[in-house]
C-alpha positions in Angstrom: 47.5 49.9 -74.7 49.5 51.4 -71.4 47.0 54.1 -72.1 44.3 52.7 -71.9 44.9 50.3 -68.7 45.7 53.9 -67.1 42.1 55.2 -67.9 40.6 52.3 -66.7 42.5 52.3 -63.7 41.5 55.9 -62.8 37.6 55.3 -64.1 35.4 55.0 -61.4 32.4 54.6 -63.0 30.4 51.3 -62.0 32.1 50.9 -58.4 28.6 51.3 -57.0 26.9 49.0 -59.3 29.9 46.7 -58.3 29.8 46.7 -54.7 25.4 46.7 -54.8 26.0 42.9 -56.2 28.3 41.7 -53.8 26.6 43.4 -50.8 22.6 42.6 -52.0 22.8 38.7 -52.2 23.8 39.2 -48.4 21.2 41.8 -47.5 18.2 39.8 -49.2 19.6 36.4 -47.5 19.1 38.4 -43.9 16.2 40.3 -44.4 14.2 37.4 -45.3 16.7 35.0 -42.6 14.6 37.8 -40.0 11.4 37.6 -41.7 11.8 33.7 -40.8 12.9 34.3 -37.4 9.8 36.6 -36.5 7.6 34.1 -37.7 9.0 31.3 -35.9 8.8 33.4 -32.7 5.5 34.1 -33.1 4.6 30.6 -33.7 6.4 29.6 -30.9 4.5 32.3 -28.8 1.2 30.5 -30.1 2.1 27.2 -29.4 3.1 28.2 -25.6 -0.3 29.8 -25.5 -2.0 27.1 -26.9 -0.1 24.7 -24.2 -1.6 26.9 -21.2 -5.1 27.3 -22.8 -5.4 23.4 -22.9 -4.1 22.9 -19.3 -6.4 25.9 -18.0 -9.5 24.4 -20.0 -9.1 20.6 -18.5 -7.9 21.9 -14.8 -11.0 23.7 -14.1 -13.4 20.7 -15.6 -14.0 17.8 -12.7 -15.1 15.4 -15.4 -14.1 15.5 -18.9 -15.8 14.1 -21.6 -15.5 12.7 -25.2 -17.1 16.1 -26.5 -15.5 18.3 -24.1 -12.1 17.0 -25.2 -13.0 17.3 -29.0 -13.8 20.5 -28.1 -10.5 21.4 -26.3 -8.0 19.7 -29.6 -9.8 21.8 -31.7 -9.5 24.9 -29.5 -5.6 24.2 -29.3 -5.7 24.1 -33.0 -7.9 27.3 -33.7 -5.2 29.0 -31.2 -2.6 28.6 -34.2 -4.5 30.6 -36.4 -3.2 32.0 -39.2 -0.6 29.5 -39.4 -1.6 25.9 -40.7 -2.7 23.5 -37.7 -1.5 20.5 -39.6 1.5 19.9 -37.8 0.3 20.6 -34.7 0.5 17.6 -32.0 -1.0 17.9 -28.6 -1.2 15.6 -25.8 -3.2 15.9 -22.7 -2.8 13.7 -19.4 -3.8 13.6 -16.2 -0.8 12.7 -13.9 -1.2 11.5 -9.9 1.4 11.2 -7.2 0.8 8.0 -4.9 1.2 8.1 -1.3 4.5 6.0 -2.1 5.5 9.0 -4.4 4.8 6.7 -8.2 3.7 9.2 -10.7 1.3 7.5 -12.9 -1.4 8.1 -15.8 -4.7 8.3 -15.0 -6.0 8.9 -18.3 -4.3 10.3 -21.5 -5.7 11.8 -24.6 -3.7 13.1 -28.0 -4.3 14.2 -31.5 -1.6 13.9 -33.7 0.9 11.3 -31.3 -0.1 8.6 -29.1 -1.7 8.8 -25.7 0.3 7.5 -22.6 -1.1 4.0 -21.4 -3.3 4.4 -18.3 -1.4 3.2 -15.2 2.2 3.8 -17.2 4.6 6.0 -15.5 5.0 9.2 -16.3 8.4 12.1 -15.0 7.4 15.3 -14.0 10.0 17.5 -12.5 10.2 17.9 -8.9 8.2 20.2 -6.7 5.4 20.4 -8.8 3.4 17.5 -7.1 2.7 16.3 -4.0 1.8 12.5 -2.7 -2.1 11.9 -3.5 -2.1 14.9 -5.7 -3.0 15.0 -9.8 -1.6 17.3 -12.2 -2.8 18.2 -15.8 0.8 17.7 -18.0 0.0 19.5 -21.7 2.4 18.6 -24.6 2.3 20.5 -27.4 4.7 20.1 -30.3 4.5 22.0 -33.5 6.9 21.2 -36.6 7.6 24.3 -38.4 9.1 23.9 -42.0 11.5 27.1 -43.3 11.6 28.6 -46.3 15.2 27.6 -46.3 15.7 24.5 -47.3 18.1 24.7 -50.0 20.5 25.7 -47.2 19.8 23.0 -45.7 17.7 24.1 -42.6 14.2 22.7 -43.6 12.3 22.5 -40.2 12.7 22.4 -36.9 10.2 21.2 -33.8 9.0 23.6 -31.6 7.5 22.6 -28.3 6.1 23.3 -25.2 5.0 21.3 -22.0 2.3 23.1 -19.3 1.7 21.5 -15.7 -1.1 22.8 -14.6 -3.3 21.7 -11.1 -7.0 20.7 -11.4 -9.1 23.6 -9.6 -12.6 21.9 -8.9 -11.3 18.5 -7.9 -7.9 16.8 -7.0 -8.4 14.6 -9.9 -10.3 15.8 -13.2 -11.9 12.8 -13.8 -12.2 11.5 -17.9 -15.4 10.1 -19.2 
């Protein structure tokens, strides 16, 4: 018997085989943890595109209307593309500084989450209007589910907000 727990100690036939199934659990879990990541970042690069293509559409209207914005949600949608548009929520507002320095809603559209009331107040950071000045303010959230859930990260939101100012007018006007 002390024989043969000396052969086996010397044998190394298997070590390889041995240390491939510790180390390959790891190495899957982290190529497909970067898979994940790269298509999370390139959503994310869609959805800030998708923020800025809004804003630029609406900021060089003067008058937006009904079909206009139908046609601008489902712009902001076709920007996902290849990735599902389902989750996608987007939220476009035109924001105005009174001469009393108020930010408030002139008109507010949204697919997906609710439109700000007209008249409501609305923050947007500082430097970015002046009194008797309007700004377009995209939103644009998109909640992107992982493939792992079982280790408990399921999704998380990714999201983007675009000031942008209207070109044509001082106020794009909604009709």
């Amino acid at each position: 018997m002390i024989a043969f727990l000396r052969r086996f100690k010397r044998d190394r036939d298997g070590v390889s085989a041995v240390e491939f199934a510790i180390i390959a659990p790891f190495m899957i879990l982290l190529y497909l943890g970067a898979a994940e990541a790269s298509l999370a970042l390139s959503i994310d690069r869609k959805v800030t595109s998708a923020a800025s293509a809004l804003a630029d559409l609406v900021a060089q209207d003067d008058v937006v209307t009904d079909q206009e914005m139908a046609d601008i949600m489902g712009a902001g949608a076709a920007i996902l593309g290849p990735f599902r548009a389902a989750p996608l929520e987007m939220r476009i507002t035109a924001a105005f500084m009174e001469g009393d320095g108020d930010i408030v809603v002139q008109w507010s559209d949204a697919d997906g989450m609710a439109p700000y009331a007209e008249g409501s107040s609305i923050s947007v950071p500082t430097g970015i209007l002046d009194p008797n000045r309007s700004v377009i303010v995209v939103e644009v959230e998109y909640k992107y589910e992982t493939v792992f859930s079982q280790l408990g990260v399921s999704s998380f939101d990714i999201a983007e907000v675009f000031y942008l100012r209207p070109r044509a007018t001082l106020l794009v006007g909604r009709d």
